[in-house]
N, C-alpha and C positions, 0 to 999 in steps of 0.2 A: 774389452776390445773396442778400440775407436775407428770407424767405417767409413772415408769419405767418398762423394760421387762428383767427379771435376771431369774438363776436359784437359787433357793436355794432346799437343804436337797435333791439334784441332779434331781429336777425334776424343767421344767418351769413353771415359775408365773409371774405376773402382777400386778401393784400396784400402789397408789399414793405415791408419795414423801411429806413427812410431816418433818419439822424441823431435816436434818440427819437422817431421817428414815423414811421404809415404811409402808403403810397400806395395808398390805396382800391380794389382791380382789380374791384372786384363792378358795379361802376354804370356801367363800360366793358365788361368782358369777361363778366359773369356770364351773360347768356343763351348764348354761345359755350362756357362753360367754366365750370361752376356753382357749381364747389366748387376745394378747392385739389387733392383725391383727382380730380375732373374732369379737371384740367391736368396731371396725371402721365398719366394712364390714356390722353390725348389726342396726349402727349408731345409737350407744349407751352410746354416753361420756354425756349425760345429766341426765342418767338412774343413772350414777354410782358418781353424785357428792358430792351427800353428805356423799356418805363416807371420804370426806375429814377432815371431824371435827372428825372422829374418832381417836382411840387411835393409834400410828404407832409402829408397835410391833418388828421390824425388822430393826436389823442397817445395816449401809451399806459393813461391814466389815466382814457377814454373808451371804453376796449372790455376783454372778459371772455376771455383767453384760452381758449383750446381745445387740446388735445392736437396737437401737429404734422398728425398725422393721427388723426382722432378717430373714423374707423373703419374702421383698415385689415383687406384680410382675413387678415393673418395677424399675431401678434407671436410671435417665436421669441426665445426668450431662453437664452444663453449662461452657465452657469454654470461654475466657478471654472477664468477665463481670465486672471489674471494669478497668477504665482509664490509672489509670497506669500499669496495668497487659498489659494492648496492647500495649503501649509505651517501657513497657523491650521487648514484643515479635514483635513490630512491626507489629500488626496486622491490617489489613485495612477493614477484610469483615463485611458488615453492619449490616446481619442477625444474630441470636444468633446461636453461634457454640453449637452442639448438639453431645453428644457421651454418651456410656451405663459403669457401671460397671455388675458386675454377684453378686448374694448374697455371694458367697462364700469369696468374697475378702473384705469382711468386717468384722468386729471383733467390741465388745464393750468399753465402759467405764472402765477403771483401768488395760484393758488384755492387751499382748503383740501388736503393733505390728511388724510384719516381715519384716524388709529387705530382699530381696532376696541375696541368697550367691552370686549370678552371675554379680550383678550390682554395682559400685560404685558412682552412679548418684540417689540415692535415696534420692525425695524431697519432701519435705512439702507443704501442701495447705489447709489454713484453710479457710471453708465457712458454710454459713447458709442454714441446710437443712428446707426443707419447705414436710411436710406429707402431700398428698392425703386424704380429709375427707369421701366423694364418688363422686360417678362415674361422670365424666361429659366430652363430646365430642362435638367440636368445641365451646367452651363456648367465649365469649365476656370478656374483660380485665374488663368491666365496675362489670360483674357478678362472676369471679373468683376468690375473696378473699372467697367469701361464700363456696368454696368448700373447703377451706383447714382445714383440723385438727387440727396443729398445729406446730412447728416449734424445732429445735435440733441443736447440732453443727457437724458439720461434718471435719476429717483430712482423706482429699483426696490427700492421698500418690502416690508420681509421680515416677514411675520408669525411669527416665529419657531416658537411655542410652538400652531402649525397647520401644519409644514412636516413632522412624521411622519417618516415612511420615505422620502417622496419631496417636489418643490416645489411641485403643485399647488394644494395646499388652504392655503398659506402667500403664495401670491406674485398670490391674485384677488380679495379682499375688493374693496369698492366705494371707487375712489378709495384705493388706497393706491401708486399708481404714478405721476410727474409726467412730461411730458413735451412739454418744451419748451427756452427761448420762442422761437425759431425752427429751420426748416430752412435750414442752411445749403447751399446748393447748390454739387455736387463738383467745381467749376472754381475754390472759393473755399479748397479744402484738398487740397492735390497733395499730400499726404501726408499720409493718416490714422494711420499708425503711428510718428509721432514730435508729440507733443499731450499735456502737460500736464495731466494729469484729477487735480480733487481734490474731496472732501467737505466743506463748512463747517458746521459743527452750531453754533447759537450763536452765532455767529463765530471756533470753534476746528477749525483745522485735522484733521478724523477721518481723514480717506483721503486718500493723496496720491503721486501716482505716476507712469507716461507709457504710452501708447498700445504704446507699442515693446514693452513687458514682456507685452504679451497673449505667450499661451502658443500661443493657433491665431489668426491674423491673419488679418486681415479676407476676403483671397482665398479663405483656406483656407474661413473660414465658409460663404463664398457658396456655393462649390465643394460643398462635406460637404450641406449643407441642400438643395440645387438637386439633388440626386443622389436625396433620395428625395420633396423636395413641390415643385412649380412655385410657381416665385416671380413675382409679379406686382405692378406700381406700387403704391407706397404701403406694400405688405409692411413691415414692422419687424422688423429685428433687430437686440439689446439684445447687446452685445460680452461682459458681462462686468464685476463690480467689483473692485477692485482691495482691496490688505489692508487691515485696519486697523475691521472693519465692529464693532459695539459690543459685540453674541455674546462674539466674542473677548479684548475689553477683561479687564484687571484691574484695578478691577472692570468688569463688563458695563456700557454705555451703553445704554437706547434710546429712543427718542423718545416724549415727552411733549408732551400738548397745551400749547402755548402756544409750544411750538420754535420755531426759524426753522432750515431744513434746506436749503443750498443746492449745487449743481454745478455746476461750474464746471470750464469747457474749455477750452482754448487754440486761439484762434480761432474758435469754437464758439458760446461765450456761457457766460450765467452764470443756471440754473434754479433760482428762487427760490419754495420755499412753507412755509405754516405747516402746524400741525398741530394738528388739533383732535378731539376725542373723541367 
């Protein structure tokens, strides 16, 4: 089951994704379940399955994506969790490196996003986000695929030449992260560490690599992160991009307004936005 969270007719809704279109859940289930962060929290993706065989009345052409989860309370983001990502950075620490965005600094499927005017170092980083199903604190690797919802793409936009000493001040400008265009729910990918994840800049292949190569896999994340904040539905956590980011480039890439920047998963979907100034 594919779960989107868009505006349309200016108000939000939630729905399943059916062949280029959706099945509208809001004008059935919304006062039950009001948001699509409602229906996690409620733990309620099983309540609303079969409306998947229904008619999908809604193209995509008709409504304003939204971030998967457009305000979850936590995004935890994973930095350099595949192989070759530490070999361009020369990373050596063995733990998984841990850092937050804010909700504001993400945007969804087909919208802008922003370069900042002040930066000429803005990069690309395509990875796979993994949703919070509910709540779970110090959970065991053995136990923690069970808590997950389900899974999305994520372009976690690097503002390079703000990232300092550390990733805060580089990884929260407004709208420099995309995230979408669906949640794919965890019965639809029995294996998130074998998945195809690439970068399209253009339409040239930037990043391109497989889920397998993460360096702390997905358990481990859950496990490491649940051990010192409680993890609750909706939560995001951002895996990880793979090598190849434009930093590194000879010569360096980075995104310029008028881009087309997309990520693209195996099985997953395929996150597609511009970028503008």
């Amino acid at each position: 089951m594919k779960l989107a969270n868009f505006i349309y007719q200016g108000k939000k809704h939630y729905g399943i994704v059916r062949n280029n279109h959706i099945v509208d859940l809001f004008p059935v289930m919304g006062e039950k379940y009001s948001s699509l962060q409602d229906l996690l929290d409620k733990n309620a993706l099983n309540e609303i399955a079969h409306f998947q065989y229904c008619d999908a009345t809604i193209g995509f052409d008709d409504v304003q994506f939204l971030p998967v989860i457009d305000m979850p309370g936590k995004i935890l983001c994973v930095g350099m969790n595949y192989q070759d990502k530490r070999i361009e950075f020369n990373e050596k620490n063995k733990a998984p490196t841990i850092f937050v965005r804010f909700n504001d600094s993400q945007t969804g499927h087909n919208n802008f996003i922003q370069k900042p005017v002040v930066s000429s170092q803005f990069d690309y980083e395509g990875e796979l986000a993994v949703i919070i199903g509910k709540e779970c604190f110090n959970v065991s690797e053995r136990a923690s695929l069970e808590y997950i919802a389900g899974y999305s793409c994520y372009m976690d936009g690097s503002v390079r030449d703000w990232q300092h000493s550390w990733y805060t001040a580089g990884k929260n400008w407004p709208a420099t992260g995309a995230f979408g265009p669906f949640l794919v729910t965890a019965e639809e990918i029995p294996d998130p560490q074998n998945l195809a994840i690439k970068t399209i800049l253009n339409g040239l292949v930037v990043q391109d690599d497989n889920t397998r190569n993460m360096v702390h896999k997905i358990p481990e994340l859950i496990s490491y992160i649940s051990t010192f904040t409680r993890l609750k539905a909706g939560d995001v956590i951002i895996t990880g991009s793979p090598g190849g980011v434009g930093m590194k480039r000879i010569p360096q890439l980075f995104l310029q307004s008028g881009d087309l920047i997309e990520v693209e998963i195996e099985r997953v979907g395929r996150l597609s936005n511009r970028v503008s100034a």
